[in-house]
C-alpha positions in Angstrom: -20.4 4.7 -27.2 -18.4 4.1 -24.4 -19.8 5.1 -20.6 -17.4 7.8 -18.7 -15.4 6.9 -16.1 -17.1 6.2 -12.5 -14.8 8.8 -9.9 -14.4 7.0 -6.5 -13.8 9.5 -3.1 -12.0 7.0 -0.2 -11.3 7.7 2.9 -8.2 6.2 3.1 -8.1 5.8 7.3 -11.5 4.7 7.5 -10.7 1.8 5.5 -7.3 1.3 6.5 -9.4 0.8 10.0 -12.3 -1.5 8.5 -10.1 -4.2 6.5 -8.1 -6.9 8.6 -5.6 -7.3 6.4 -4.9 -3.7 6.7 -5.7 -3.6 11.0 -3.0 -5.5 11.3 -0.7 -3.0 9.4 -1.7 -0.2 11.4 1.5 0.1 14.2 3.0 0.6 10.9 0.7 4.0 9.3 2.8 3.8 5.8 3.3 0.0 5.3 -0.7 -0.2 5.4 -1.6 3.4 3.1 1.2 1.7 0.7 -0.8 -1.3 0.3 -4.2 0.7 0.3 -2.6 2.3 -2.4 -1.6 -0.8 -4.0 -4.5 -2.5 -4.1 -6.7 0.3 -5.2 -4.6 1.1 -8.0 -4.9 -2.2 -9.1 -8.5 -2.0 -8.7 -9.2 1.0 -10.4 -6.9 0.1 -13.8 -8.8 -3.4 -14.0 -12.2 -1.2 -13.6 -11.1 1.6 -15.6 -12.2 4.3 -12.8 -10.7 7.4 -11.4 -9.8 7.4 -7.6 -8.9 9.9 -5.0 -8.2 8.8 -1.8 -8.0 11.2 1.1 -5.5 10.8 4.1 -6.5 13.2 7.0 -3.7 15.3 8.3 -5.9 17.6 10.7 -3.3 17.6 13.3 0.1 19.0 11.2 1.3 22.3 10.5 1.5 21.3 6.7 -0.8 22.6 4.0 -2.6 20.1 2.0 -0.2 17.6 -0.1 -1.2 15.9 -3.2 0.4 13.1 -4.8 0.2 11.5 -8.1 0.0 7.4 -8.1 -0.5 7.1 -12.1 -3.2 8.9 -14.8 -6.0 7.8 -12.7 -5.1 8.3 -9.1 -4.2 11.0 -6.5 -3.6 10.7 -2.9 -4.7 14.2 -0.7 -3.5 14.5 2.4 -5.6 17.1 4.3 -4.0 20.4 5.6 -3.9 22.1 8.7 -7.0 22.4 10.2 -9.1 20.1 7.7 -10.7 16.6 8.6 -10.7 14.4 5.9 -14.4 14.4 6.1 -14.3 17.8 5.2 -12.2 17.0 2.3 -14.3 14.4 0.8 -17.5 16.3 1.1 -15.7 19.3 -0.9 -14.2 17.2 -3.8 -17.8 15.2 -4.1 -19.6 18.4 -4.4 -17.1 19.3 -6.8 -16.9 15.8 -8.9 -21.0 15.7 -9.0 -21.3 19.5 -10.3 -18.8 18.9 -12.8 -21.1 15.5 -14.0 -19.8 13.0 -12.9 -20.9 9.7 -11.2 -19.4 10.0 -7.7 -18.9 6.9 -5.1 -17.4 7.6 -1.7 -16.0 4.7 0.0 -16.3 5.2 3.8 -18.3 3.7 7.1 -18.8 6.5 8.7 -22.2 7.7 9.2 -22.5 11.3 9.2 -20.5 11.5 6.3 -22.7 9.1 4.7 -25.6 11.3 4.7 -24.0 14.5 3.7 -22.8 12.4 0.6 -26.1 11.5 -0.3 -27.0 15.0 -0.1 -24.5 15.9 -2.3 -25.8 14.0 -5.3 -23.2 11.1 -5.0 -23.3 7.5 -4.2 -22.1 5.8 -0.6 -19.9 2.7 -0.4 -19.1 1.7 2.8 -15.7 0.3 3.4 -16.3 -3.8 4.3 -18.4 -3.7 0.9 -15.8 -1.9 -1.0 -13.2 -4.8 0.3 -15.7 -7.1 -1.1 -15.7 -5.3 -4.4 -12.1 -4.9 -4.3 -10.6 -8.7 -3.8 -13.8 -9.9 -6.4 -11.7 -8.0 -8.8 -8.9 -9.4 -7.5 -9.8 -13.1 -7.9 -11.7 -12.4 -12.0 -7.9 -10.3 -12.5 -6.0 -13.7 -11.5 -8.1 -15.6 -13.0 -8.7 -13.8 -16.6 -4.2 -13.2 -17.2 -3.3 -15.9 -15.0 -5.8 -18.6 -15.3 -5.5 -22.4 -14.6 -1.6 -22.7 -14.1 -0.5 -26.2 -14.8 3.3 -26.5 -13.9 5.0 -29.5 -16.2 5.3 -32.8 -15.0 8.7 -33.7 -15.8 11.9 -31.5 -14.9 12.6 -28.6 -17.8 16.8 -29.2 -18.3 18.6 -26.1 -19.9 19.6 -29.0 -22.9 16.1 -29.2 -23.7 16.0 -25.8 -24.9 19.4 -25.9 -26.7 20.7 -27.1 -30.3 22.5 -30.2 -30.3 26.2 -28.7 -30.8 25.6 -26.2 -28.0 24.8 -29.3 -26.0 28.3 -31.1 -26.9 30.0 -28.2 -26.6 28.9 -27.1 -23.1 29.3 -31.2 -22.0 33.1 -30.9 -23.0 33.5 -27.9 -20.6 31.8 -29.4 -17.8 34.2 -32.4 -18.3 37.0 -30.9 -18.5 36.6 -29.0 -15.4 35.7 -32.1 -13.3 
């Protein structure tokens, strides 16, 4: 029997403001949610869970927008008038009513405890990261692993027959 799928809440700014590689994107708001959004969906295929990541948009006129990265992630951005905070509480209620296991990645405290209150389960965002590039290092390692490159030079004659060979050494001659 295989176990259901974990469901992951993240509050996408929180952690876009708690991981350095991702600080250092954030002059530049939709270079660092594209590689949140990267990375996560990365993450979640290699762990085979469902994620939702939340984007707060408090401060538009815009009602909320959703956006489908692949078959087991979504991107909300809040609408007018709702915190993100707001947002993840809602969906976690949801998730945990509907059975199932709920983790919400963020660092902030107050929404921390009304998680827990909700019936899910609280990552916050500097142990996510951990989480996150662990997976990252077994993924390289289990379809990549120990890359040797060849010691002597690969030619393109090496891979051909030997009357392509002649054939291909007669036009490089004659164009000398």
């Amino acid at each position: 029997m295989s176990r259901k799928r974990e469901y992951y809440i993240v509050d996408g700014y929180n952690v876009i403001n708690s991981w350095p590689e991702l600080i250092r994107l954030r002059a530049e708001l939709s270079e660092a949610r594209d590689q949140l959004v990267h990375q996560l969906a990365e993450y979640g295929a290699y762990e085979k869970i469902d994620i939702t990541i939340v984007f707060d948009a408090m401060f538009t006129d815009d009602d909320e927008h959703r956006e489908k990265v692949n078959d087991h992630m979504e991107l909300i951005y809040t609408g007018e008038g709702e915190t993100a905070d707001s947002r993840i509480e809602r969906l976690a209620y949801e998730m945990v009513r509907a059975g199932k296991e709920v983790h919400v990645v963020t660092s902030d405290s107050a929404e921390q405890s009304v998680i827990l209150g909700a019936g899910a389960f609280r990552i916050p965002s500097s142990e996510f990261r951990k989480n996150v590039r662990r997976t990252k290092k077994n993924l390289q390692k289990e379809y990549l692993g120990h890359v040797t490159l060849p010691v002597t030079r690969l030619e393109v004659e090496d891979r051909l027959d030997r009357e392509t060979v002649k054939k291909l050494d007669i036009l490089r001659k004659s164009h000398q």
